[in-house]
Every structure is written in C-alpha cells, then in structure tokens.
DRENGUVEX-349760 format. One line per field, with one value per residue (C-alpha): residue number from 1; x, y, z. Coordinates in Angstrom, 3 decimals. Each point is the difference from the previous one (the first is absolute). Layout:
BEGIN
num: (NUM_...)
X: (X_...)
Y: (Y_...)
Z: (Z_...)
//
This chain:
BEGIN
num: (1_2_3_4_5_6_7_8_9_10_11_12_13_14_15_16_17_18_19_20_21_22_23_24_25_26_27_28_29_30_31_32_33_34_35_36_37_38_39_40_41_42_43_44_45_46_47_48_49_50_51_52_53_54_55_56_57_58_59_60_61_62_63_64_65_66_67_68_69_70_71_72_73_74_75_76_77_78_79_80_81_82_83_84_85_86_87_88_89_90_91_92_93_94_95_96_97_98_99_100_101_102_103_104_105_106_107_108_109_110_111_112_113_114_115_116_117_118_119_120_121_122_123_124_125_126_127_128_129_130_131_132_133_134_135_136_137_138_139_140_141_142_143_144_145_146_147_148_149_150_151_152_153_154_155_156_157_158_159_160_161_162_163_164_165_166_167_168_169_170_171_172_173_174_175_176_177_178_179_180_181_182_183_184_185_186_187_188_189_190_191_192_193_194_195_196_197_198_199_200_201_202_203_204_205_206_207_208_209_210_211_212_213_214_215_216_217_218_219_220_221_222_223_224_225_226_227_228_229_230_231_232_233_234_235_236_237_238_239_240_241_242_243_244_245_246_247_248_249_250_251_252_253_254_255_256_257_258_259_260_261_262_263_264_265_266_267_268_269_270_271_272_273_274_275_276_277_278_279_280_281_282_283_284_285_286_287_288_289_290_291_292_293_294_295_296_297_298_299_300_301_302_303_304_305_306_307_308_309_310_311_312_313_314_315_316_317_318_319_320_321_322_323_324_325_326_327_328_329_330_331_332_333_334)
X: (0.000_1.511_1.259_-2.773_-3.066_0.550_-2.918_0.355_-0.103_-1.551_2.602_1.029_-4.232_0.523_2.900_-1.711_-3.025_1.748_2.293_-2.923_-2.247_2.662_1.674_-3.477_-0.557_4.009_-0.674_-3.020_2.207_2.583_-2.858_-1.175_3.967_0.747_-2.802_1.176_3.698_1.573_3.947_0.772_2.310_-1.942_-3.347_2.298_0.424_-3.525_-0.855_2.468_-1.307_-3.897_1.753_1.581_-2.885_-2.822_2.113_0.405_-3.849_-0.763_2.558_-1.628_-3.479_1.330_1.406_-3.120_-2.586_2.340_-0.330_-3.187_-0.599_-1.577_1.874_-0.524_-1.624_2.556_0.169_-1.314_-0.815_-3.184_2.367_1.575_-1.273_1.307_0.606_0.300_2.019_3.853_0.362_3.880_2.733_2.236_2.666_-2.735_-1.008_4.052_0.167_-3.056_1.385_3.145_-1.714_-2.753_3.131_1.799_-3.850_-0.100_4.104_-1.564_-3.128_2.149_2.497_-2.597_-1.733_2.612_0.834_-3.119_0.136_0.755_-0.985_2.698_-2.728_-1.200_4.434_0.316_-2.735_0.872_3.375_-1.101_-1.751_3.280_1.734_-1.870_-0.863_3.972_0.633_-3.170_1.513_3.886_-2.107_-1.993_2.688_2.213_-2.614_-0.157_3.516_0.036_-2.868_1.924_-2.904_1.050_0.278_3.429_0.004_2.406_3.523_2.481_3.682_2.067_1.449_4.048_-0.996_-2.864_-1.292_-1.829_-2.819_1.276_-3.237_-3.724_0.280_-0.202_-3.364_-1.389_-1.838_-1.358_2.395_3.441_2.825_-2.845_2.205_-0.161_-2.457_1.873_0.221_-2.893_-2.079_0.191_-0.670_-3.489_-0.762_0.794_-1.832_-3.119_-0.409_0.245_-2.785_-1.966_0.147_-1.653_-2.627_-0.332_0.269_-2.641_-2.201_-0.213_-0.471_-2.848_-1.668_-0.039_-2.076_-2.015_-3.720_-1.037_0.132_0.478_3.033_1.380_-0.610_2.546_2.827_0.098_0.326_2.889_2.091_-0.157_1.519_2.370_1.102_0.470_2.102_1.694_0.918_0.949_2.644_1.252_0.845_1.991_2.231_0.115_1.281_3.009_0.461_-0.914_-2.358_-3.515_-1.462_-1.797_-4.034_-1.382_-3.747_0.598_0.091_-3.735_-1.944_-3.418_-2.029_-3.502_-0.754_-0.067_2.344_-0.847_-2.636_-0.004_-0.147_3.485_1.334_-1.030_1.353_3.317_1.004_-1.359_2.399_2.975_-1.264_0.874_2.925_1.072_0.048_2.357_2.673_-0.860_0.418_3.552_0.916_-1.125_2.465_3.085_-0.599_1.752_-0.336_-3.029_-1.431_0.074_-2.090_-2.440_-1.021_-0.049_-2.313_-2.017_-0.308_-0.861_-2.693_-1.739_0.400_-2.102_-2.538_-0.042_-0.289_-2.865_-1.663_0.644_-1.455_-3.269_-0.003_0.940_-2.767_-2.543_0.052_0.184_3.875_1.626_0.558_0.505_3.137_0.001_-1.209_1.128_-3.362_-2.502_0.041_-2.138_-2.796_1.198_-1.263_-2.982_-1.556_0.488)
Y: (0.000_3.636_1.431_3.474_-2.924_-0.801_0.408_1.487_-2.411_0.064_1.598_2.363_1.176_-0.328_2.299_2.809_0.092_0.329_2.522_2.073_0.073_0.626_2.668_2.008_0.098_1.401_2.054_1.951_0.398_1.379_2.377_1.718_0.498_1.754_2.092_0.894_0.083_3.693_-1.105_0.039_-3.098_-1.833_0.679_-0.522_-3.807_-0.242_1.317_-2.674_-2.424_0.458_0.684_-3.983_-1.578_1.342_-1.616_-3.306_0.292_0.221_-2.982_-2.075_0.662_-0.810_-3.596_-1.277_1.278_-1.644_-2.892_0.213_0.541_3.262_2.429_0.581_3.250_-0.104_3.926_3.104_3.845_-0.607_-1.932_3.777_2.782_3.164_3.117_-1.939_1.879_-0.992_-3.370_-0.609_2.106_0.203_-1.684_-3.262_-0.032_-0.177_-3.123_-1.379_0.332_-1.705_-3.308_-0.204_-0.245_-2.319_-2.306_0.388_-0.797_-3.467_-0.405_0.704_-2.424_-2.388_-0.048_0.249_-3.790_-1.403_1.433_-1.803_2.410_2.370_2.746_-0.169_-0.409_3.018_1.885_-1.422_1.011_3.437_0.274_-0.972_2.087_2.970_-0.953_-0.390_3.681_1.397_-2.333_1.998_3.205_-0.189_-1.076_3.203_2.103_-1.644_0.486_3.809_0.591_-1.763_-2.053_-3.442_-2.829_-1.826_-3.597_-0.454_0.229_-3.142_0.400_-2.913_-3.166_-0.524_-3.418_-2.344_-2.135_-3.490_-0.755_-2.321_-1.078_-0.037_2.698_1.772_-0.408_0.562_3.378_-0.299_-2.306_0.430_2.344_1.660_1.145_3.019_0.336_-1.010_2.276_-2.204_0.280_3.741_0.711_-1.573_1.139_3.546_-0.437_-1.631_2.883_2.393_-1.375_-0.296_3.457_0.830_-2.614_2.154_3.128_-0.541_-1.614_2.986_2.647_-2.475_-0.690_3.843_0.687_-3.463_0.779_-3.459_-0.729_-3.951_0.735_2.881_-3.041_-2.206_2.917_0.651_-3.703_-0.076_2.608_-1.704_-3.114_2.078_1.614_-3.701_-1.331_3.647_-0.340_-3.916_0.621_3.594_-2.335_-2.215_2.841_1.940_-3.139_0.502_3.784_0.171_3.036_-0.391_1.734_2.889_0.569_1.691_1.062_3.308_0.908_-1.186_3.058_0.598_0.146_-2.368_0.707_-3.301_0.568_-3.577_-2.258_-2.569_-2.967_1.333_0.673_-3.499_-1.419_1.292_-0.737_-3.923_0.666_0.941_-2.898_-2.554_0.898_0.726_-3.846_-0.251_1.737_-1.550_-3.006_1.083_1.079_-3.742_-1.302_2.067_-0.329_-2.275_1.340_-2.115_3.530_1.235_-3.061_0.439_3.292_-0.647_-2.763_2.192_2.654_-1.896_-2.038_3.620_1.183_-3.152_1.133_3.773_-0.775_-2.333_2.343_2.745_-2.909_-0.261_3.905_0.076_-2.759_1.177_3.434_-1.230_1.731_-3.129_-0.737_-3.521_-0.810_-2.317_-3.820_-3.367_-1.357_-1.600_-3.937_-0.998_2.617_-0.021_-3.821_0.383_2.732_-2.004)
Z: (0.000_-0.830_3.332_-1.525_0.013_3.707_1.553_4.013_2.564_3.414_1.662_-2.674_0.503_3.461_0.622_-2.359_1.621_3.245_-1.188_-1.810_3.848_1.757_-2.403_-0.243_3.940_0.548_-3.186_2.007_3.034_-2.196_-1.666_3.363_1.151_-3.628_0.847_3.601_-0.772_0.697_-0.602_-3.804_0.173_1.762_-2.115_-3.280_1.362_0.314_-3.291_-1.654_2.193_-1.202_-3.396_-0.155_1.563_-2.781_-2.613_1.791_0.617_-3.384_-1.326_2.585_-1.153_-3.545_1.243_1.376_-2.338_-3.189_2.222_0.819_3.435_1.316_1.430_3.688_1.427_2.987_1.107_-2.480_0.701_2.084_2.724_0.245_1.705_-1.719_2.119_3.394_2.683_0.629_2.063_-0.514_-0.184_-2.899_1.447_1.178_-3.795_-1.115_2.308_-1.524_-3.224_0.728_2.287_-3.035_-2.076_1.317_0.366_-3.503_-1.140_1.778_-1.797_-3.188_0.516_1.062_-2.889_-2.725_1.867_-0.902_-3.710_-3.096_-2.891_-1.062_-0.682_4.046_0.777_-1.799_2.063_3.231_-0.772_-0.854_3.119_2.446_-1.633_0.549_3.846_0.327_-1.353_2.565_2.455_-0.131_-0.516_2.871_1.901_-1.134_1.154_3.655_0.317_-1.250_2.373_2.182_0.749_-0.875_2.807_-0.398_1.604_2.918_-0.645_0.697_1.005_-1.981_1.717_-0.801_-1.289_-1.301_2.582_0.226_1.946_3.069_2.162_0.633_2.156_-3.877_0.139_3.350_0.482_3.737_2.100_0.393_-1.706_-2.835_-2.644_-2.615_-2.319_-3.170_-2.886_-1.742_2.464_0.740_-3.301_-0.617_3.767_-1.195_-3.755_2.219_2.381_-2.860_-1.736_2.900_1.151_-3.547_0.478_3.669_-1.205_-2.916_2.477_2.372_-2.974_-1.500_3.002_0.902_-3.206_-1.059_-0.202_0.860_4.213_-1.194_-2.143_2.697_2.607_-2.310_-0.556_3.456_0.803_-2.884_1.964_3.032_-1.457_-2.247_3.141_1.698_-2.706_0.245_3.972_-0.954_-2.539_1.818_3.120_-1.311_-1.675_3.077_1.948_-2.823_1.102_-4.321_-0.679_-0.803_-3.421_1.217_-0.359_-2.809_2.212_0.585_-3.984_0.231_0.390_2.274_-3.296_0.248_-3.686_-2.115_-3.300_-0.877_-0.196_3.299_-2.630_-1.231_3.551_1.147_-2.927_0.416_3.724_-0.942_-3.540_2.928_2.496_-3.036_-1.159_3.416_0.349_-2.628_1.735_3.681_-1.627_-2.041_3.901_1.378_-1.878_0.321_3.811_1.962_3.477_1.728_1.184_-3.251_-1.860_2.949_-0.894_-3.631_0.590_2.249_-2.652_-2.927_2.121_1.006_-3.099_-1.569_2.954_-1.085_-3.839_0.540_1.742_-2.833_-2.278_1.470_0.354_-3.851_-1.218_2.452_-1.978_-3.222_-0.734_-0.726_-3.947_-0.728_-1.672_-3.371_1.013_-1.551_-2.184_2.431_-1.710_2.233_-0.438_-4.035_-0.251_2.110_-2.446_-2.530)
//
C-alpha cells in the first residue's frame, strides 16, 4: 500500500482528538491573558502562542474530516467571557505559558510515537518544534524578569560512587540518606505543577457560577495543597529550597472570564497528566519515604479525578472520544 493511501489508525485519531480538546481549552486561557496582558513581551508570547495553535487547529480539523471522523467541539468563543475583570497577574499568565508548554512538548512527543504516516510525522514534528522555541522563550523571559525558579543546586563529589547497602533505600529507620539528584528533580518538577493545579483552583473557584462545581475547586486546592506540604517536607528535611507559591498573583476578582465547563475541564486536564509525572517520580525514587508518598498521591488523585468525572458527566461537559466499532451491537442489528 503507498505510505499517501494509509489510512489513520486508532491511535493516530486518538492522539488528534486529544490534542484538538485539549489545545482549544489552553487556547481560551491563552485568549483572556492576551487580552489582560499590560507587558509587551510578555503579550507578544501570547500572541505567537494563539498565532501557532489556530494553524494546528485547523490541520487537525483537516486530518479527521479526510478521514472521516467529525471534528470535536472541544472549547470555542462562547466558553470565553470577553471583557471579564483581571484574575492573574502578568507575571501568573508568563508561568502559565511556560507549564502549558512544557504539558504540551509531552503531548507532542507522545503522539509523534504512536504515528506512522509521514504527513501526521511531519505535523507532529512541526508542532515540537514550535513548543521547544516558546519553551526557551518563555524561559528567557522568566529569567530577565528574574522570575524563573531554578531547581536546587548540587556541589560535585571528587569521585563516582557505588551503592554499598540496603540502608540505600530506607527513608524512615536508620541513617536516611540524601535525596539523590533523580529524585529531587521530579520532587521539584511535581510541586511545580501542582502549585498551578493550586493556584488555578483558587482563581476558578473564586469566580465559578455553579455552588456544585465551586464545591469541587475548593476540594481540588485542598488536596493540591496536601500533595504541596507532602513533597515540600521531604525537601526541607534536605535543607533544599522549596519552589515558591504563585497565589498571591491571583487577584480578588469574582467575575467568571470562562465558562465553568472550561474551568472544570482544565484542573481534571492537569489532574491527568499530573499522574504522568507522579508516576515518572515513582520510579526514579528509591528512598521508601519517597515511593510512599508517590503512591499516596497518585491513589488521591484517582479519588479527585473520579469525582471531577461524575461532576463532568453529570453536567453533560464531557465529549466522548472516538470508540472501537461496537461488534456486538453491529451483529445484533443485523
């Protein structure tokens, strides 16, 4: 078969019509900071940023309907409420830029690996390489700001060294040792995710019209907070900094700029791929303490995402992704 006739397989579908919901929801965040943005650099990123996404929005919607499938209404203009007073600061909507960045360098790379056709290579391609230029830009413009959270700095050993004992492992009895380098770098790439997951959670909940979904957000900090206090501990025990809190760029404002379908939405989009990472730090950790709390984590998260679930389906905000044919259904309507 010519490599042009392929047709797109289920995860080729798959991966677009994640990338496509996702993409629109971030793309209306992205929308309401442009319009609240007063530093020139920092709107300019945002302007690029809507810029890229449009055209990936509109190769996406040509993939599926050549294929077929119909393209999914995910997040649009009426999700957006224009003219909505200022709830971040300019510097809150730089670091939202830069952590949505970095979620979508992932989703990129994921899906290029389950791609076969050169056409969708090419476009995942396409789309790394312009997260990977926002990604050094964004991070540029932390720096100059001087606004950019470094992780904790190691002093060098004269030598390599083998692990001897056990006693590597143990993280409540006995001689604990330092957090490796391994370790303190998913702790550190955790907590900064989480304190966005927080920090949107506190800003939603502030200006959600719906007492059910403002029940939910609040809930979400709490646990955010949890994980938050978890992770800081076990740096602190290390005398290694903890990255600092982003709440006080929320401001006081209770009017909605989005829709609560698109705010509930997006902490459950942060919950998931959240798990991804807690899971990247379960197995880089080798201190018993450590794979304790991961465990812990990922086990409340599953608790806090079904309960966005049933908060999702119970409102009807939930789009169903593409499903295999129904064979058994197929042959009884025969």
């Amino acid at each position: 078969m010519e490599k042009e006739n392929l047709k797109l397989t289920s995860g080729e579908i798959g991966t677009l019509w994640g990338e496509y919901v996702n993409g629109t929801a971030v793309d209306i965040v992205n929308k309401y900071m442009y319009s609240i943005i007063e530093d020139e650099k920092i709107k300019a990123l945002f302007e690029e940023a809507i810029h890229i996404f449009g055209n990936q929005k509109k190769q996406i919607s040509t993939f599926m309907e050549n294929e077929g499938f119909p393209v999914p209404i995910g997040f649009t203009e009426s999700d957006l409420n224009h003219g909505a007073k200022r709830l971040f600061s300019d510097i809150f909507c730089l670091h939202y830029l830069h952590i949505m960045t970095l979620h979508g360098l992932l989703g990129h790379t994921t899906s290029l690996s389950t791609s076969v056709r050169k056409d969708l290579r090419d476009f995942y391609d396409s789309c790394d390489n312009s997260g990977k230029k926002m990604y050094h830009q964004t991070i540029e413009l932390l720096l100059e700001k001087g606004h950019f959270q470094r992780d904790p700095y190691f002093y060098p050993e004269k030598n390599p060294e083998f692990i001897t004992g056990q006693q590597f492992l143990d993280g409540y009895f006995g001689d604990q040792r330092p957090l490796s380098a391994m370790e303190i770098i998913s702790l550190s790439f955790n907590l900064k995710k989480k304190i966005m997951e927080k920090t949107l959670s506190i800003a939603f909940s502030q200006v959600a019209q719906s007492k059910e979904v403002r029940k939910f957000l609040v809930s979400a900090q709490k646990s955010s907070d949890n994980q938050i206090q978890s992770f800081g501990k076990i740096l602190q025990q290390d005398s290694l900094p903890v990255p600092m809190s982003w709440e006080s760029e929320v401001t006081a404002s209770q009017d909605s700029p989005f829709s609560d379908k698109l705010m509930l939405y997006h902490i459950g989009f942060l919950l998931q791929t959240g798990q991804a990472y807690h899971g990247s730090g379960l197995a880089s950790a080798m201190r018993t303490d450590l794979v304790v709390t991961y465990e812990q984590t990922i086990l409340k998260n599953l608790m806090v995402t079904k309960e966005w679930f049933n908060l999702m389906t119970k409102n009807r905000w939930l789009e169903q992704p593409p499903l295999a044919p129904n064979r058994k259904k197929i042959a009884k309507d025969k």
